[in-house]
N, C-alpha and C positions, 0 to 999 in steps of 0.2 A: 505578920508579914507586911513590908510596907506597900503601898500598894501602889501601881505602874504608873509613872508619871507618862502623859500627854503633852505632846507640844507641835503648834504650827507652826513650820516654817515658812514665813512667806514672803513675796516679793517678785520683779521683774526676772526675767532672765537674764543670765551672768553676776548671778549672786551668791556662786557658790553649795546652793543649798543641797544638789545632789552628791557634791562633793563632802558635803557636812554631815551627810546621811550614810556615807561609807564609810568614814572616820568612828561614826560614833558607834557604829555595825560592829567595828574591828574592836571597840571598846567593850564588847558582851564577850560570853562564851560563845552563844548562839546569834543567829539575828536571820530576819527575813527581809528581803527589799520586795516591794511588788513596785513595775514600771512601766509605763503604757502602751511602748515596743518593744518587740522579740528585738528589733535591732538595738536596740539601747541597752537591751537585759546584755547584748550579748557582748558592747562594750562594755559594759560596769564586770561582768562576769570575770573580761579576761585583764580589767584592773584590780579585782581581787586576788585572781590566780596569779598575776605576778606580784601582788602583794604576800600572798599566804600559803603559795601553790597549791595545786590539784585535788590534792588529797584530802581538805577540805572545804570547798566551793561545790558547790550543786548549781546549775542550771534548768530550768524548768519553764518551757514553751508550751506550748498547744503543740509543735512539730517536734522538739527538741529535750530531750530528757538525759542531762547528766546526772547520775546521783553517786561519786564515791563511796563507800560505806558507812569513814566516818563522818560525811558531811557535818558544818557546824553552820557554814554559811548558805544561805538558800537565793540564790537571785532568779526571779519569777516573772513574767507578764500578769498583771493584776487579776487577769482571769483564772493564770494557772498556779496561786499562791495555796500553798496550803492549808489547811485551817483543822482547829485541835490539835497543836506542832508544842506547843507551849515553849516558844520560843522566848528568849530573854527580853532580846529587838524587834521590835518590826517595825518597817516605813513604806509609804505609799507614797509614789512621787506622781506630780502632777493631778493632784487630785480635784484643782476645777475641772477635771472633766466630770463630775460629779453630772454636770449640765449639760454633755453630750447627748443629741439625741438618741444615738445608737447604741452606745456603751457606759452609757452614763448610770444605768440601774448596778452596773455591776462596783463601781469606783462608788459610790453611796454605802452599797453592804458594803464593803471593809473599812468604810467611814466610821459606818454604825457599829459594826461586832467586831472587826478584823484589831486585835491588843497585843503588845508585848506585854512578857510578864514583870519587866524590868523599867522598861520604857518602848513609847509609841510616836510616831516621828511623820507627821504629815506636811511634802511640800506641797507646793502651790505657787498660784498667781493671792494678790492681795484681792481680788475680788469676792473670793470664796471665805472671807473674814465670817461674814454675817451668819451665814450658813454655819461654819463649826460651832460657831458660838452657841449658836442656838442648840445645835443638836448633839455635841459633844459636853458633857458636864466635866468642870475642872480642867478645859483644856489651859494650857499655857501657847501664847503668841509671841515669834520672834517674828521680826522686821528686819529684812536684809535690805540694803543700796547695791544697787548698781554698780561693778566695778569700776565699768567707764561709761562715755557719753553714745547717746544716738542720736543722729543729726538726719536731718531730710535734705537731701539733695536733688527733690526735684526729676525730671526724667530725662534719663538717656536711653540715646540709640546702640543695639546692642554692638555697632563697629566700633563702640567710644567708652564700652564698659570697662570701667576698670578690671587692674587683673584681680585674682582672690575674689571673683564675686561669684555669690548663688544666684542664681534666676530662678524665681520660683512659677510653675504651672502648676494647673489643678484638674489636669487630665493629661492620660499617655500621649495622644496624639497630640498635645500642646508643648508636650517634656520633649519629644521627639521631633518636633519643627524646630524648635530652640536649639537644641544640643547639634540639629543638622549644621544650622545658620553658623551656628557657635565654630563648627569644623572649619568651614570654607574659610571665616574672615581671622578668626584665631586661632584656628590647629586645632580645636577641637575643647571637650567637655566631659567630664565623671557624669554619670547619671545618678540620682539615689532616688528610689520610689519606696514605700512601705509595700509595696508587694514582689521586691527583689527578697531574695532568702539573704540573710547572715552574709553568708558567704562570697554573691556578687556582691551587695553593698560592701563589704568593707574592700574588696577588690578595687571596684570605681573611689571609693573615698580615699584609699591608700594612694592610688594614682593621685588624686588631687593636693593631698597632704605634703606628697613627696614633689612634688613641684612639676607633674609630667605636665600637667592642663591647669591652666590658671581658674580656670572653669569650670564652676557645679551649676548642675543642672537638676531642680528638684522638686518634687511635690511638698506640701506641706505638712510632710512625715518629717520634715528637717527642724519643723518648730520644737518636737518634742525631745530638746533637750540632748540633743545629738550635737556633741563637741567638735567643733571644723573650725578651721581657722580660715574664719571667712572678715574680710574687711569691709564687705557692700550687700544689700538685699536689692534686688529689685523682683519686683511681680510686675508680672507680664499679665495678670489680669486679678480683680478684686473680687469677682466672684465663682463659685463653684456648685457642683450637681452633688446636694448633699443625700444622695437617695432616693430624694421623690421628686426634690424643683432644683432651678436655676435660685442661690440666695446669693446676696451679697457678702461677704464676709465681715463681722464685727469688729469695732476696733481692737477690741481682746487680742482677737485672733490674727489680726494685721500683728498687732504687737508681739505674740508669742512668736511668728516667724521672724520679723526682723529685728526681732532681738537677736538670732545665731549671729548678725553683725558687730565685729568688736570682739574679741575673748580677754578675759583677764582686765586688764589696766587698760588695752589698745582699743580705745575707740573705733564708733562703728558705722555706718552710716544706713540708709535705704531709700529706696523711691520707687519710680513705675520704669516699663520701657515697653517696646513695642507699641499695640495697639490696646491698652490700657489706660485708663481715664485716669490723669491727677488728682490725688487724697485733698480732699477739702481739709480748710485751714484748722476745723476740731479735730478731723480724726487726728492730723498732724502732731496738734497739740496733745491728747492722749496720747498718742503713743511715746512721743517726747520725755513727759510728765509722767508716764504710770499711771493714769488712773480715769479709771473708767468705772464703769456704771457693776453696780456690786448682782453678784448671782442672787436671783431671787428665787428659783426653785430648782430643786434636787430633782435628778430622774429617779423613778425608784420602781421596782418591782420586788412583790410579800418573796421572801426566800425561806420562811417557815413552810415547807411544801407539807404534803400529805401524799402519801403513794398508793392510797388502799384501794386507788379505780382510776384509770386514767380519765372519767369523768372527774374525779376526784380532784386530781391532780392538774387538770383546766380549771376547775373553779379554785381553785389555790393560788397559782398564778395569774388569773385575773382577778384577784383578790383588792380591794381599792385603801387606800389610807385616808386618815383623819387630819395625817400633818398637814399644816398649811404650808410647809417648807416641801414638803415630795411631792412629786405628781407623777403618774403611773407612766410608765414608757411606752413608746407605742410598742404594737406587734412588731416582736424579735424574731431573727429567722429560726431559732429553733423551739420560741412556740408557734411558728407557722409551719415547723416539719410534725409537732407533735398532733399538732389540729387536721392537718392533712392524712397522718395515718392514722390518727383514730377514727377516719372513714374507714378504715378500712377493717371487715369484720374479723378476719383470718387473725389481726392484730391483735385486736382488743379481746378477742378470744384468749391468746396467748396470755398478751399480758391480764393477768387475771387476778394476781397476787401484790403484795408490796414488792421482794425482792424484783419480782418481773416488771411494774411498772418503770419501777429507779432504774433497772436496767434500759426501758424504752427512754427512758429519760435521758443517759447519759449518752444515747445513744443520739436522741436529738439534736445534740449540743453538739454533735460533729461540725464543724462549720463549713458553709457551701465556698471551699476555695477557687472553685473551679467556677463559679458564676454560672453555672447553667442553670435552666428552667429549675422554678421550686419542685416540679414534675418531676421532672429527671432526679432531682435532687431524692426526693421523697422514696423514689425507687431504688435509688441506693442504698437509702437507709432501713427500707423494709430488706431488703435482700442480707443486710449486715445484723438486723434485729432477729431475723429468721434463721441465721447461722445461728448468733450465739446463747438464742433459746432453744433451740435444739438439741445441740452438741457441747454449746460451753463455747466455742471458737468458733472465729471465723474460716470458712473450709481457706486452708492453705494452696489449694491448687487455683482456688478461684482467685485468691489474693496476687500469688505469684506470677499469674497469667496478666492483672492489671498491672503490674509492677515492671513488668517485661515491655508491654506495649507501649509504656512508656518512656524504659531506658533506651534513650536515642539520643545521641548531640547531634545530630546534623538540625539543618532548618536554619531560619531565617529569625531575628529579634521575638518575631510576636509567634513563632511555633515552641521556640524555647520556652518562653513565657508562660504560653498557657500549659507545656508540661511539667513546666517546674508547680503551678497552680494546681494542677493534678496532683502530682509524689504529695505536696502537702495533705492531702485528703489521705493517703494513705502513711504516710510519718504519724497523721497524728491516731490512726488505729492503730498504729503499732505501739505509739507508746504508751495506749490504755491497758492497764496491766491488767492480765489474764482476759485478752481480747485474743492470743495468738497460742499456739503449742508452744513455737519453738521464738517466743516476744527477743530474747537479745538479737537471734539470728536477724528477724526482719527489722528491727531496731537498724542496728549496722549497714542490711541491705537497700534500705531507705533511705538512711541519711546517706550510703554511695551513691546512689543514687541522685539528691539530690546536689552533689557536690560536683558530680560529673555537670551535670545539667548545667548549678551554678557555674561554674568555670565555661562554659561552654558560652554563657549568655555574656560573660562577663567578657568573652573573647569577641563575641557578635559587637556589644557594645562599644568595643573600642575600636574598631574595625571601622564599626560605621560611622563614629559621631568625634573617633581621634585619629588626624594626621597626626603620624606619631614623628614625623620626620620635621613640620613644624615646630611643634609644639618643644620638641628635643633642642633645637635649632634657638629656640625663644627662650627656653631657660638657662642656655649655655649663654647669649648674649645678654639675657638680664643677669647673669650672676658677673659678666666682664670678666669673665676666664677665657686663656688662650684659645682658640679654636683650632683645631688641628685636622688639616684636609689630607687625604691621600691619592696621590692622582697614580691609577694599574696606568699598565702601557698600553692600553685602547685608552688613555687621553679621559677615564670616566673618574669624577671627583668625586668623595665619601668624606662629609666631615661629623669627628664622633658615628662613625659607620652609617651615615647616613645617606644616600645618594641624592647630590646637587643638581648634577649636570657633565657638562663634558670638556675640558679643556682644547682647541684646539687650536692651535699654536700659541698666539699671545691672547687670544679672546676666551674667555668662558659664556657657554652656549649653556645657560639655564635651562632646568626640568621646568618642563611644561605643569606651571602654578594652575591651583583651581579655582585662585580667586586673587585680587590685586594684593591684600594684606599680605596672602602665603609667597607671592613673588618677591616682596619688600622684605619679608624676614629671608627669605631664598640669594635675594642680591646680598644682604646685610650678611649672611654668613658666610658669604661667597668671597667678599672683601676682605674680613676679616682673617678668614683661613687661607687663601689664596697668594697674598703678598709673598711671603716667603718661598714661593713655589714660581711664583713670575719670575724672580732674582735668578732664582736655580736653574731656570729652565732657558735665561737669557746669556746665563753664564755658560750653558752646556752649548749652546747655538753659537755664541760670538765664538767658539771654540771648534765647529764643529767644518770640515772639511767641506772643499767645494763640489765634492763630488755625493755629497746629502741635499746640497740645494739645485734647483733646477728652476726655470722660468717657462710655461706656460705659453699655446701659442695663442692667448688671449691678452697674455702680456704680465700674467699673475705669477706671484714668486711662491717658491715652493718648500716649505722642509721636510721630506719624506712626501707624506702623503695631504700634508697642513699649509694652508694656505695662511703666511707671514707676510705678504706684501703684495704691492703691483708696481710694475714699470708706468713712468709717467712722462709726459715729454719735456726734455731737457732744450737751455741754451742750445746746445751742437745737436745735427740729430745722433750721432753716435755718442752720445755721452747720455743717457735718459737718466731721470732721477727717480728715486725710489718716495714709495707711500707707502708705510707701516700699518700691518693690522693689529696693533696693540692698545688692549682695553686702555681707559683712565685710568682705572684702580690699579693697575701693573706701575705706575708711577712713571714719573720722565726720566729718568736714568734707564728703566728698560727700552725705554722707546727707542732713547737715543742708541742705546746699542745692537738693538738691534736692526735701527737705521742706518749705521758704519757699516755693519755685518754684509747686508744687503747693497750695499753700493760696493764694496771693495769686492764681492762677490760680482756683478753683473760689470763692472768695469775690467773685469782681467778676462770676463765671458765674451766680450765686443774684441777686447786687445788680442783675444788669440786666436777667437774665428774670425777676426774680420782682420788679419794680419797685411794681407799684399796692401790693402785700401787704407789703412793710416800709415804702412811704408809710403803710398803712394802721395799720402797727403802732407807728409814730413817730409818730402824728397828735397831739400835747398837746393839740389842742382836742375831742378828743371827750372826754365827761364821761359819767357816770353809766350809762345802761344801754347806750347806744350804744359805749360804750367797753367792758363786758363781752363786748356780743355780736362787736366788733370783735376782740379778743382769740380770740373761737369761731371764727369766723373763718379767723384767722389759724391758730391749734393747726389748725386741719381745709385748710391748704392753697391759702383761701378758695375752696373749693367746700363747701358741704355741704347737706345734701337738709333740707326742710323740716320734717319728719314728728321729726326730731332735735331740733329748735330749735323748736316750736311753740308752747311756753309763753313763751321767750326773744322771738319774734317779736310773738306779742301782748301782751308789756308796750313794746316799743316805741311811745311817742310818735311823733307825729307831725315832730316838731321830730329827733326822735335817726336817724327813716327817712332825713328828707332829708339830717342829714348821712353818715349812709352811702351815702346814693345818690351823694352828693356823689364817692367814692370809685370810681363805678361798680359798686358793688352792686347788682345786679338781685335782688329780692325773687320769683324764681317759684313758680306753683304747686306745681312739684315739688320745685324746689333753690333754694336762696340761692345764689348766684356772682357771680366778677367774670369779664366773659365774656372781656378781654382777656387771662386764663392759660386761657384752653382752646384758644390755639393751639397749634401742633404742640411748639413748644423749650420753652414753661411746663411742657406736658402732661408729656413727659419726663422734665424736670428732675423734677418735681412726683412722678414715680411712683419715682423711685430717691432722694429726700428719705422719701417716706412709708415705703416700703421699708426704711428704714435706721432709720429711728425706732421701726417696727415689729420690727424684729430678725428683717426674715423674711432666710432662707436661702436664696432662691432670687427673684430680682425680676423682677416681673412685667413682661414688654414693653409698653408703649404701643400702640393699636390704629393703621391704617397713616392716615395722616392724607386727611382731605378724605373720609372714609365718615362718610355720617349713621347707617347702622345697622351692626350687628357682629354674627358669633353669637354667640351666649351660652354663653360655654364653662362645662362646672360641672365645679369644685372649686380656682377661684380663691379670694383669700385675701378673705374679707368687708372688704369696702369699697372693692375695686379699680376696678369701673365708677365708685365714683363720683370717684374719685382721677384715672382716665384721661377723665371729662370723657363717662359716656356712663351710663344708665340702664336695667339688666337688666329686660327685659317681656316675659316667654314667650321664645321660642327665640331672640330678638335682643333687643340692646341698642341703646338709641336714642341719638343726642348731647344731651344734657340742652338745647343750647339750640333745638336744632328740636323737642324735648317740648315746650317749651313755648310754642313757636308753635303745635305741633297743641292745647295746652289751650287758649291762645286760638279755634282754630275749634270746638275743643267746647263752648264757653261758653252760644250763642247755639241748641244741640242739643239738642235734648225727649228726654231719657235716662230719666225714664219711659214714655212714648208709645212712644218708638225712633227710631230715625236710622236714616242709611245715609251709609257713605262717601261722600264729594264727590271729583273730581277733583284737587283742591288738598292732599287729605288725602293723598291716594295718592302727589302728586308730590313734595311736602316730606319726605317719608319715603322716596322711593325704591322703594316696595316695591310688589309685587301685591297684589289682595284678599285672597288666601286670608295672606299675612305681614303685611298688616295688620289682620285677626282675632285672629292669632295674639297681635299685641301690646297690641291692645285688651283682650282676653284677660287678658294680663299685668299690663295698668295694671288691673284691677277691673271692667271691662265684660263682659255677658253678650254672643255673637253669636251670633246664631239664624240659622241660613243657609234658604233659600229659594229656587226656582227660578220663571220666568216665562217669559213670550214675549217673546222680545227685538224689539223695536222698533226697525222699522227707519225710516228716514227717505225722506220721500214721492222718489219719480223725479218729474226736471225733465219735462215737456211737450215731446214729439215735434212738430219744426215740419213743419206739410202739406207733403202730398207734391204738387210740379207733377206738371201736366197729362203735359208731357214730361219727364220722368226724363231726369237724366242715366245713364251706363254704369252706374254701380251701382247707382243709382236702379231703372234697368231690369230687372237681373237679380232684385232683389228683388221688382218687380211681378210680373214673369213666373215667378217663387217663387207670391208670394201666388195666380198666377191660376189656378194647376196645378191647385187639389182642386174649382176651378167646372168646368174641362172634362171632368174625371173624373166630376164629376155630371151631367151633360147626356150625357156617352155614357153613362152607366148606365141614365137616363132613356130614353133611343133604343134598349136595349134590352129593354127593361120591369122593369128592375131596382133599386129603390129603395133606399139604404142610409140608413137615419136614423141623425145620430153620436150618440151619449151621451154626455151631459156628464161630462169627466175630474175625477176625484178630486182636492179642494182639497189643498196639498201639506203637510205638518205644521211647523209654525211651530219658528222653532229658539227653544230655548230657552238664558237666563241663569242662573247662581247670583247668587245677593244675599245680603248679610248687614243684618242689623237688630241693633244695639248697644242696649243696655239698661243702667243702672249694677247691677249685680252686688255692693257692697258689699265686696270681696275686696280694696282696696287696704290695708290694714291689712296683710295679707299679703306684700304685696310690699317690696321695698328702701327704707326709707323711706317715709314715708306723709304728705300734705298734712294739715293741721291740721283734724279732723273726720272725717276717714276715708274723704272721698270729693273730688274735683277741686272745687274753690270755685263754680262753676258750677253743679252737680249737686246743689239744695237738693230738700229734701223735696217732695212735692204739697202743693201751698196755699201757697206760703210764697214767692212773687215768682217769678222767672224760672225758669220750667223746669215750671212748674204745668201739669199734665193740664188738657184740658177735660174737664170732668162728675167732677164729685168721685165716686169710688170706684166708678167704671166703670171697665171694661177697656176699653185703648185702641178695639177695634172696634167697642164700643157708644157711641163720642162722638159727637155731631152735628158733620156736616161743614156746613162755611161757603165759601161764594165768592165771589170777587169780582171786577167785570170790569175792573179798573186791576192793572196790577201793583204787588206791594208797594212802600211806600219804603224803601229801603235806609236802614238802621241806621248810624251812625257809629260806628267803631269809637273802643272805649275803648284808651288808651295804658297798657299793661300798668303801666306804672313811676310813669304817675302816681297819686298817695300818697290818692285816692279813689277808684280803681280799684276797689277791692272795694264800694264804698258803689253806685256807680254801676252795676258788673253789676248789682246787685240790685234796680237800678230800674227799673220797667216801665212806661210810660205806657197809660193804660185805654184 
């Protein structure tokens, strides 16, 4: 028989050599791989399976046990390889860890014993030369190169890391500061730790592979040989807590991780970032160069056991060597579970035999996934060594009861964590064969278990450490594929279903970023998906009727319920110009159109509310002074108060009056107006024109329509009542055109003498006595208040009472007849009461006011021509004259008459000798 050839593979990383070891596997019948991670076995596992499918691939973990029937291919964790398989192949990858300190005794025995029968195939780094040579007889040495190059670029900060890079930490709460960072400024990060199961790891690494996150986030579980296509390494710190202390890391071991940088042909790069000290210039150099300082000794622990006493079996495994290449490893945790129960007498009682010892043995070797105290630990394993010396099994209800308390998704990163770290403890009793009754059942319920879990952390992980709407957003702009946005009719943008932000009108209103980067990829896809949606949506607007837009009484233009623009002040004040709310990114072609939109809109809005006043400003046939005061006019809004224009007024002819009457010009006492803009839409318009002309900064609202009177707010902009079509008088403001019906009923009022409100007075105004004082007050009137006996009006005549009363008739009689029988018996018995007349009751009384002109209009807003209402002439001088010259009104002779007066004909305010005819009074 020829007998097995040996061979090292050695060399840097990305030299192929684990690929050269599956190759040569698929060359046997049979063949074993052992590999330093469950996550590595469990990639290599499913590149066989889709090389050679299912049916014969076997997987074999400490948690994980596939075994087919006909297996041919075995792929293993180097701990859980099988041994007496007499397999054709075997190969061990990564076997400088021969010099780990933790694991290192075990990667040594299959150094030493572990053979194909065909051929044996050990990778490596080129360090571990010395070592096989010496301890392996007739090995053969292959030398692989480096596919491509690895270059040191020094340190960056992680806002400036390229994309495609791992960041490596060497603790959770380091991995989990980075991947946070990583989120905010890049969208986020895959995590990959060696104490994730199978399952989230290739979850996280799938994401990064497929291009969801440009960014791995990892322990130095990544050195081992785990295929990513990674372009950059950076370590965020050089050293790590290797179990007992703080060390620095070796250059080896710098070099085994940044070698993942580069795959194949594609060079690679690494360096430091964060708070990480820069590689001095050798370590550099080695890792550059490959080559470093060669393993001088093996970890080893004696694996020839003996089981006949578990003291036995202690001095077996502290057993010491004579090689000068091995040196004994320190205490392993499961000879620290064995030395801790063999205090215990219950134990060592039991196991008392070989079979019993190997059984406490393999029972030791459960390993502590869960990290809790060796105590705790120790008690677990007396309680699982006391099952299955007992009965043969572990009790099933105590199993299923820890198996339950665990199956849980909910919780947060590190609750998930440490129960996926738990189901490991029990995955891997179940897949000790003949540990369980009913082994496939819990087999299967474990690994659910665990896959629920996994999934669950794998959802936690990306949740926390990936915007998944960045990152989506950054790959669709790195690949410069179309980006396609969808805007619902709430105006909310989704590109590639992603939620942006909100379109409203021509601006896009960005989601609130959680950091500047995620705003820059948020604008950048905004731009990019949006163009085509600005065109469409400015095509749908230049299109869209005037009765969608609307202008604001702030002076803002409106589409619907989207603010498209603002009114600005134009050349004429009736002509404003428009300012467009339309982003840069929408382009100048939108701007511009929907800058037409908006003027042809708001110009046919001025042309047809504010119609009488550009008839009146177009009029060619007004001439001479009619045409200046037409022009006054017009600048004032055509409202403007009297008291402004008095002089302007009395050079008007009579000829220039009527043609502005002509116009609907009402010439009042108080205000000149065309009363056709003091409806509600003129008023409006009319107050955000004046507004705008004025340059005020803040416009004033319109009073609410269909009120004759308003309060008088103070520290409005002077001239706004009379712009809103109303006339500030003490604490309200009247509507100029019912002032000046109430100066009509003041006309015909003895405002020397005094007056008193009329019922007419009260009702055109709206208001009470005491607010119609108030505003009398305002206009220049004195009011003297006064109180009376109110007067009340005579009671109708009670009709006789018949003879015979009906029912209520009666009881009233026999009311009334009560106090005569009262006096007749008082009478019968000498008792006389005489009544005394009851006290007259006190009259109620009224307030009254008496108006006087007070001269104080000069004072108020605007003032009629002369100072006082056109009506209100001096004593002596035609209507309004006192009786008794220079008497006060109570010493005038009163006169009466027994006809009632003849009603007066009322004068028509607008006819053009109105004022001639007030002042005429017949004797």
């Amino acid at each position: 028989m020829q007998p097995s050839r040996i061979t090292a593979v050695l060399g840097p990383t990305n030299t192929g050599k684990t690929h050269l070891a599956i190759d040569r596997m698929l060359g046997h019948r049979t063949g074993v791989i052992g590999l330093p991670l469950r996550l590595l076995a469990r990639e290599v596992y499913d590149r066989l399976v889709r090389a050679r499918g299912p049916g014969v691939v076997a997987l074999v973990t400490g948690e994980e046990r596939i075994v087919p029937p006909r297996a041919a291919y075995w792929v293993c964790t180097v701990e859980a390889m099988p041994t007496g398989m007499g397999c054709d192949f075997l190969a061990v990858d990564e076997i400088q860890l021969c010099a780990d300190p933790e694991r290192g005794h075990i990667f040594t025995d299959r150094l030493l014993h572990a053979r194909g029968l065909k051929e044996t195939l050990f990778m490596g780094a080129e360090t571990i030369r010395g070592a096989i040579n010496a301890l392996v007889p007739g090995v053969e040495f292959i030398h692989r190169e480096r596919f491509s190059t690895l270059t040191h670029t020094g340190s960056k900060k992680l806002s400036r890391m390229p994309a495609r890079s791992a960041i490596v930490g060497f603790s959770v709460e380091n991995v989990y500061a980075i991947a946070e960072l990583l989120r905010r400024q890049k969208g986020g990060a895959a995590v990959v730790m060696g104490a994730l199961s199978p399952r989230t790891r290739n979850a996280q690494v799938e994401m990064y592979q497929n291009g969801d996150v440009d960014y791995l986030v990892a322990t130095d579980a990544i050195g081992m040989g785990l295929n990513l296509d990674v372009k950059h390494v950076a370590f965020s710190a050089t050293s790590k807590f290797d179990g007992t202390r703080m060390r620095e890391l070796r250059p080896e071991e710098l070099a085994q991780i940044a070698g993942r940088a580069g795959r194949h042909t594609a060079s690679g790069t690494f360096g430091v970032t964060g708070e990480a000290s820069e590689l001095d210039d050798g370590t550099i150099e080695q890792i550059t160069t490959h080559r470093f300082q060669p393993v001088k000794k093996l970890m080893w622990r004696n694996s020839d056991l003996q089981f006949g006493s578990v003291k036995r079996l202690l001095q077996t495994l502290e057993h010491h060597t004579q090689d000068d290449w091995l040196t004994r490893v320190r205490e392993s945790d499961d000879l620290a579970a064995l030395r801790a129960l063999s205090q215990d007498g219950l134990i060592t009682a039991r196991a008392h035999d070989g079979p019993s010892v190997r059984l406490l043995w393999d029972v030791c070797r459960i390993p502590d996934f869960r990290g809790i105290s060796r105590g705790e630990h120790a008690s677990l394993l007396t309680r699982i060594f006391t099952d299955l010396h007992q009965s043969g099994h572990v009790d099933e209800n105590w199993f299923a009861l820890q198996v339950a308390r665990i199956d849980r998704d909910d919780g947060d990163i590190d609750t998930l964590s440490k129960r996926l770290a738990y189901i490991r403890t029990w995955t891997y009793v179940a897949q000790r064969k003949g540990w369980l009754r009913d082994e496939n059942h819990w087999r299967d319920a474990t690994r659910a278990v665990e896959d629920r879990l996994s999934d669950a952390l794998h959802g936690a992980l990306t949740q926390r450490f990936v915007d998944r709407r960045t990152s989506v957003l950054l790959r669709r702009l790195k690949q410069k594929e179309s980006l396609v946005a969808d805007v619902n009719d709430q105006g909310e943008v989704t590109v590639e279903g992603e939620f942006i932000g909100k379109l409203e009108g021509f601006r896009f209103r960005m989601d609130k970023a959680g950091s500047p980067d995620e705003a820059k990829t948020l604008r950048q896809a905004s731009v990019a998906a949006l163009a085509p949606q600005f065109h469409l949506r400015a095509d749908r607007f230049y299109n869209a009727p005037d009765t969608e837009i609307d202008f604001t009484e702030q002076g803002g233009l409106m589409w619907g319920d989207q603010a498209v623009g603002k009114l600005s002040k134009g050349s004429d004040p009736l002509k404003p110009s428009v300012t467009v709310f339309v982003d840069d990114e929408a382009g100048a072609d939108v701007a511009a159109k929907v800058q037409r939109r908006l003027q042809h809109f708001i110009d046919r809005k001025v042309a047809a509310t504010m119609e009488p006043l550009l008839t009146l400003a177009n009029d060619a046939a007004l001439t001479g002074s009619a045409k200046g005061f037409a022009y006054r006019l017009v600048e004032h809004f055509g409202i403007i108060t009297r008291g402004e224009v008095a002089d302007e007024v009395k050079a008007l002819d009579q000829d220039a009056r009527g043609a502005l009457r002509k116009h609907g010009i009402r010439f009042g006492q108080f205000t000149i107006f065309m009363p056709l803009l003091l409806k509600p839409a003129p008023t409006r318009l009319r107050l955000v024109l004046w507004a705008l002309h004025n340059d005020l900064s803040e416009f004033p609202e319109s009073p609410p329509p269909g009120l004759v009177t308003v309060p008088a707010a103070a520290g409005v902009p002077q001239g706004y009542y009379t712009m809103a079509g109303y006339r500030a008088a003490g604490e309200r403001a009247i509507r100029i055109d019912m002032l000046e019906r109430l100066a009509d009923m003041l006309r015909d009022r003895d405002s020397r003498g005094g007056f008193e409100a009329t019922a007419d007075m009260l009702s055109i105004t709206g208001m009470t006595l005491v607010q119609f004082a108030n505003l009398m007050t305002g206009l220049g009137y004195k009011a003297e208040p006064g109180e009376r006996a109110k007067v009340k009006a005579p009671k109708a005549e009670e009709p006789a009472k018949d003879a015979t009363p009906d029912a209520t008739e009666g009881e009233t009689a026999a009311t009334d007849a009560a106090p005569q029988g009262d006096a007749i018996g008082d009478a019968a018995t000498g008792i006389v009461e005489t009544a005394e007349p009851a006290e007259p009751a006190a009259p109620d009384m009224e307030t009254f006011y008496t108006f006087t002109w007070g001269g104080r209009a000069a004072r108020q807003q605007g003032k009629p021509a002369g100072g006082r209402p056109r009506g209100d002439k001096p004593a002596g001088k035609g209507r309004g004259k006192p009786k008794g010259k220079g008497k006060p009104p109570s010493e005038k002779p009163q006169s009466f008459a027994a006809k009632p007066k003849r009603p007066e004909k009322k004068i028509d305010p607008d006819n053009p000798f109105a004022a001639a005819l007030s002042g005429f009074k017949p004797e």
